[in-house]
N, C-alpha and C positions, 0 to 999 in steps of 0.2 A: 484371114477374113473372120468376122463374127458369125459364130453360129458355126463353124468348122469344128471338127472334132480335132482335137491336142492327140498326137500319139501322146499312151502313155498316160492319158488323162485315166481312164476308170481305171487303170491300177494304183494311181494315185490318190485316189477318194474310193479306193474300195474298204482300205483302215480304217478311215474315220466313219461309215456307213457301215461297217459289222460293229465297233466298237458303240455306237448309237444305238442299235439295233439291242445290242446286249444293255447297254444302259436303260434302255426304254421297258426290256423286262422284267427287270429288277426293281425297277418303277413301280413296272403294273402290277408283281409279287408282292412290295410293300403296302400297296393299295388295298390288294386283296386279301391278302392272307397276314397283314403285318409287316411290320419291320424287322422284327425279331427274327421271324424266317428269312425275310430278305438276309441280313447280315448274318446268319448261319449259311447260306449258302453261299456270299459271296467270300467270308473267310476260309471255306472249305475250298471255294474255287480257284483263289490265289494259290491257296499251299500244293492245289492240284496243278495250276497254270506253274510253279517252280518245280515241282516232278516232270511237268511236260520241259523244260525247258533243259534241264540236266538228261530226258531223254532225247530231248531235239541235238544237246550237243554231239550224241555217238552218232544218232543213225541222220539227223541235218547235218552234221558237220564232214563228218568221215566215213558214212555207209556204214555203219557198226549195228549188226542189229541182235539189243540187248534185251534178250526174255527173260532175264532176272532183276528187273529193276524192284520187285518186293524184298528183293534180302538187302540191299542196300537201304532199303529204304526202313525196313526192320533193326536193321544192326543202328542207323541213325536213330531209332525210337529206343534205342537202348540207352545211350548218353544221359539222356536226364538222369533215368534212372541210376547208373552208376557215379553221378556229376553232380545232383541237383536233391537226392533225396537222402534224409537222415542217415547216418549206420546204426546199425542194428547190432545192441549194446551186448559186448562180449564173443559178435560173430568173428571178429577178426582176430581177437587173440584165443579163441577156440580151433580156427579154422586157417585165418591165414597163412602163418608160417609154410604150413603145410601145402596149400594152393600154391604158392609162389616156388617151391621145391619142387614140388609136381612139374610147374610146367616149364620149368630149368630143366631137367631132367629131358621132358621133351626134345629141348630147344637144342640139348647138347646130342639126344642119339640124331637127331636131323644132323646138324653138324658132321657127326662123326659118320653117319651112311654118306653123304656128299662128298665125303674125304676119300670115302672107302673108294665109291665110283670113281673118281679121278686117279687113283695111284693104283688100281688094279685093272686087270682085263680077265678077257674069258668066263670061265665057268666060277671060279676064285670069286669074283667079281659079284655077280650075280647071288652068292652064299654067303659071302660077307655082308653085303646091303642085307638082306632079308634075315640073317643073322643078328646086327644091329639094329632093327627098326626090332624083330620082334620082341627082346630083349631089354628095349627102352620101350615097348608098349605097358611090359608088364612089371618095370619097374615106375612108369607113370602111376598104371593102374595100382599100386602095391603102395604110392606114397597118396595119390589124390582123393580113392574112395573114404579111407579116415577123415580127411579133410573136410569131403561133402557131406558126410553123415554128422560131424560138428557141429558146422555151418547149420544145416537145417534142423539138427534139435534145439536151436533156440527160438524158444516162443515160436513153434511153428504153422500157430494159427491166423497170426497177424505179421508174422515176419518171415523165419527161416530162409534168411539170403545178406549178405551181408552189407548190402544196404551202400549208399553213397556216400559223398564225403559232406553233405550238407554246402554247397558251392552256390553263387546265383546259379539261378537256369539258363540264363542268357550264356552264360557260359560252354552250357553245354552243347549251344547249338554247332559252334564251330567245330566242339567235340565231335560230333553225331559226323559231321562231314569228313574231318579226318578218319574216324572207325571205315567208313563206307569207302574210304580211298583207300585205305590200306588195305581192306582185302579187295578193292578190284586190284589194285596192285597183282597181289599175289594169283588172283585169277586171270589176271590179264597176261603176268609171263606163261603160263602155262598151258591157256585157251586160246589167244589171240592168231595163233598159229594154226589156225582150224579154218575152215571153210564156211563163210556167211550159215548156210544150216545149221553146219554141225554146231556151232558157236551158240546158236539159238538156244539150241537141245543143251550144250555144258551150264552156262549162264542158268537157263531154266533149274534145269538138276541142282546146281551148289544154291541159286536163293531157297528151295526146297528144305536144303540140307542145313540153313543157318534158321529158317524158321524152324525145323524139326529140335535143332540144338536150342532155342529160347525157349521152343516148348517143354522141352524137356529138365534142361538145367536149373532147379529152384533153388540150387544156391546162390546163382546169376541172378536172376529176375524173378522169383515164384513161381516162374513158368506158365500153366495155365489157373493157376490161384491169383494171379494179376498183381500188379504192383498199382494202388491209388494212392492217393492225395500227392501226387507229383506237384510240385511248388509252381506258380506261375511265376512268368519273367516279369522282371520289372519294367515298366511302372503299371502291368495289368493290377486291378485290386480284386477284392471277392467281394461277392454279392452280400454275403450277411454285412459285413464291414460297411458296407456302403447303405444298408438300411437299418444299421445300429448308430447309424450315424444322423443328427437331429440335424444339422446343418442341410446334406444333401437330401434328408425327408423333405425339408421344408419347400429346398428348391426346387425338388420334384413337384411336389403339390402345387407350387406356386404357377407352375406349367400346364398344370393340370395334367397331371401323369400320376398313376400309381405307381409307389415307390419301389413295390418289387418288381414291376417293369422294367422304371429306369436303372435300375441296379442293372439289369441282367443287359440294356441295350450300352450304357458305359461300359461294361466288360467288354463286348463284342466289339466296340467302337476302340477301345483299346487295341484288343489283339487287332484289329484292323488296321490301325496304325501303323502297329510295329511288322506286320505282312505287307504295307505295300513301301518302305524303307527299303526293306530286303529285299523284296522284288523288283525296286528302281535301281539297287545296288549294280543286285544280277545284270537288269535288262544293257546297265551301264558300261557292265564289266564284258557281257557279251556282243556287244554292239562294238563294241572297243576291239575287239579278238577277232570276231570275224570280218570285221574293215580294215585289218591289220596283212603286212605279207604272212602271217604265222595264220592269219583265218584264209586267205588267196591258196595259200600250197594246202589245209587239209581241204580245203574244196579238189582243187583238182587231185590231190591223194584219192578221194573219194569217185571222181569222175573218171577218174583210169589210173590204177596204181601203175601198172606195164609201164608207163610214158613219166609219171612220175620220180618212177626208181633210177629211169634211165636219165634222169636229170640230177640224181645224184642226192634222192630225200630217202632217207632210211623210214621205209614205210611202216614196218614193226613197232618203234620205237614212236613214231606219231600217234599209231593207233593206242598203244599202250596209254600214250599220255593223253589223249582226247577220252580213251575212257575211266582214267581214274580221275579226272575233272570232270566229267558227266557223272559220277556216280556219286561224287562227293558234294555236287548239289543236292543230287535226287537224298542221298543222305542226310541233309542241312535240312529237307523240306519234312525227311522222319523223326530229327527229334524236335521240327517245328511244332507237329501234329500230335505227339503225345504230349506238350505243352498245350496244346486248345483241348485235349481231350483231358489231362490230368490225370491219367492210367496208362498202364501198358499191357498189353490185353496182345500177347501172341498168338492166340488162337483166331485172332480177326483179320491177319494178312493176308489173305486168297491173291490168285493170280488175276480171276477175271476185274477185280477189282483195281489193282497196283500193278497189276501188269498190261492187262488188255485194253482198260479204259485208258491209259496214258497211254500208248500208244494210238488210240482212236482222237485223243487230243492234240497228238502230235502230226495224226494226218489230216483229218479236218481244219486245222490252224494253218499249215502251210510248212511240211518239212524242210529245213533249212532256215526258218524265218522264225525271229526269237517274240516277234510283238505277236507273231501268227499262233507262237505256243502258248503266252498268255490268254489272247481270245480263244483258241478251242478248249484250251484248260477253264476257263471260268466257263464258257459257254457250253460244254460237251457236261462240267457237272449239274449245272443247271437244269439241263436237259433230263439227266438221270435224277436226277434227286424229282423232278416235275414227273419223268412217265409213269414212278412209282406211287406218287397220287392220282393222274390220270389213269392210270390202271386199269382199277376196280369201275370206272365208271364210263368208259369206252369199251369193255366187256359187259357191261350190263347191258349198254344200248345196243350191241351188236347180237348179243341173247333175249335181247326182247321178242323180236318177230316169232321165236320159237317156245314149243308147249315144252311142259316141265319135264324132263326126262335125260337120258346120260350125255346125249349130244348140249345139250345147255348147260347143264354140271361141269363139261369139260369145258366151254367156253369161261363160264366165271372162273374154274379154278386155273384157267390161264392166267388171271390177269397176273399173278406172279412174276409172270415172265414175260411183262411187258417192256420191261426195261430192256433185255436184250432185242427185243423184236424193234424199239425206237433205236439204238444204237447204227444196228444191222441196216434202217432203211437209211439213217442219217449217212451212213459210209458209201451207198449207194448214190447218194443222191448230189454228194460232194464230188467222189470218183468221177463219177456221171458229167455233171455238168463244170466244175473246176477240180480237173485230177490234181492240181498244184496245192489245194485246199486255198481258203479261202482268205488267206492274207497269203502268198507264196513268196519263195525267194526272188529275189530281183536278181 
């Protein structure tokens, strides 16, 4: 009958009506405040919408719930830089050899402790391993600190690290995702054997321990001396390029644009191009996997491993592989981002950032739903990047009714911390009225 309601109908049209909704305020952004902010935020939002979507794969796909998606996402910010930027003349035949011995040496007392374990028992056992590890620590240490002291005496005001192999950048994205799969790999056989908590807590601790090692290592990355001018991928160009150029002045002007404008909205329009490619890839690739029997068993993996097992799926070995594929997106999305940003600035990784907000975008979207993680990812940053302007002026007006003194002081110098007070009600307010978030799985 007309006018009957369709089961099924408003979850139907509930994606195309969030995706409106988000279209319409990026609108109203460009209106307001420009273009230039609009496409900063909606390229920040993409790269954020494929962080949610590598985090949608562990804890959407197979319950995995990962509190280190910043070191994965760190270690992928690494790539460029080892992939994509010049070397740094004479750091390698000062310092290499020596690097590469170092962590041979490593590689062989690991070996030879893993050997020990297996062909001994008892007390024997336990003297020997700690015998061998300690013994290849300090012949590590005995070969590699020469090495780093090399390495970072050259030119160590504009370099001291030894720099990349000069590669496109493009290159290095798939880099960045490989690095991040490889050690969920190795954190994955070690951790995964843990308990939803306790997995939180390891996760959290080792992304800790790999930003403490970027911060620290300058012959890796400068560490907190930062590594710029990181190359852009191709076909992005630079801004000066583009206004030393008489051709695109002209056709700017002819538009009626200033040219250092359009310089800087062709840049943005570029990266944006080549972000939403990669994120059709993804959305392709995952849309594929979870409609697939391989996306059917990690769902029910995740809905009751007990009934799972007992049908004969090695749950271990899922989980493992669902999270070194979720990580090595969230990786793909880190050294996307130190390409938009052109540095690598280790000191800027915090959790509440790369770890909290992506998961707030992965539950506002709709856990298990890959189009649900691109809308709360573009839409959850938007939010943040706006409350941080709203701020200062929704504190003003709620300090106005009161006379000048500590009680009003403390109001404005909230506005700071506006941003977590919007997050906080948005999670409320999604829970509340759709737990499933707002695109959900089907």
């Amino acid at each position: 009958m007309s006018g009957t309601h369709q089961p099924g109908q408003s979850s139907t049209l509930r994606g195309p009506i969030c995706f409106a909704i988000l279209a319409a305020l990026l609108v109203i952004e460009g209106l307001t405040s420009g273009w230039n902010s609009t496409l900063g935020i909606l390229n920040m939002g993409l790269l954020s919408a494929i962080m949610a979507l590598g985090v949608n794969m562990q804890w959407g796909y197979a319950g995995l719930f990962n509190a280190g998606a910043m070191g994965f996402l760190a270690l992928g910010g690494l790539a460029p830089v080892l992939i994509s930027t010049a070397p740094t003349p004479g750091a390698f035949r000062a310092g290499g050899p020596g690097l590469i011995t170092a962590f041979a040496v490593a590689v062989i007392a690991v070996l030879l402790a893993v050997q020990a374990y297996r062909r001994t028992s008892g007390k024997l056992r336990g003297l020997l391993v700690a015998l061998i590890l300690i013994v290849g620590f300090f012949a590590f240490r005995w070969v590699f600190d020469p090495a780093v002291t090399a390495v970072e005496a050259i030119n160590p005001s504009a370099a001291g690290n030894l720099g990349g192999l000069g590669w496109p950048t493009l290159i290095s994205w798939p880099v960045g995702a490989l690095l991040a799969a490889g050690a969920a790999w190795l954190v994955g056989k070690t951790a995964l054997g843990l308990r939803s908590d306790y997995l939180a807590i390891a996760t959290l601790g080792i992304a800790e321990i790999i930003v403490a090692v970027l911060k620290n290592e300058q012959w890796l990355d400068r560490g907190v001396l930062n590594v710029n001018g990181i190359p852009r991928p191709w076909p992005v160009p630079y801004e000066i390029d583009l206004q030393n150029s008489a051709s695109f002045v002209a056709k700017a002007q002819s538009w009626g644009m200033d040219p250092t404008l359009a310089s800087t909205l062709t840049v943005k329009l570029a990266f944006l191009a080549l972000f939403v490619v990669v994120i059709l890839l993804l959305i392709w690739g995952t849309e594929l996997a979870l409609k697939s029997p391989w996306g059917r068993m990690m769902r029910a993996i995740r809905d009751n491993e007990v009934s799972a097992a007992a049908m004969g799926k090695n749950v271990t070995r899922r989980h493992l592989q669902i999270f070194v594929l979720g990580s090595a997106v969230i990786g793909l999305a880190g050294a996307m981002m130190i390409s938009l940003d052109g540095q690598m600035t280790p000191a800027s990784y915090n959790p509440l950032r790369y770890t909290f907000l992506i998961l707030v975008m992965v539950i506002v979207g709709g856990s298990g739903s890959n189009w649900g993680s691109v809308l709360g990812g573009i839409l959850v940053w938007y939010l943040w990047v706006k409350a941080g302007d709203w701020g200062p002026d929704i504190m003003g007006w709620a300090a106005s009714p009161f006379a000048d003194g500590p009680l009003k002081d403390h109001l404005l110098n909230s506005a700071a911390h506006m941003r977590m007070l919007v997050m906080g009600i948005i999670l409320l307010v999604v829970l509340r009225f759709s737990p499933r978030g707002l695109m959900p799985e089907k």
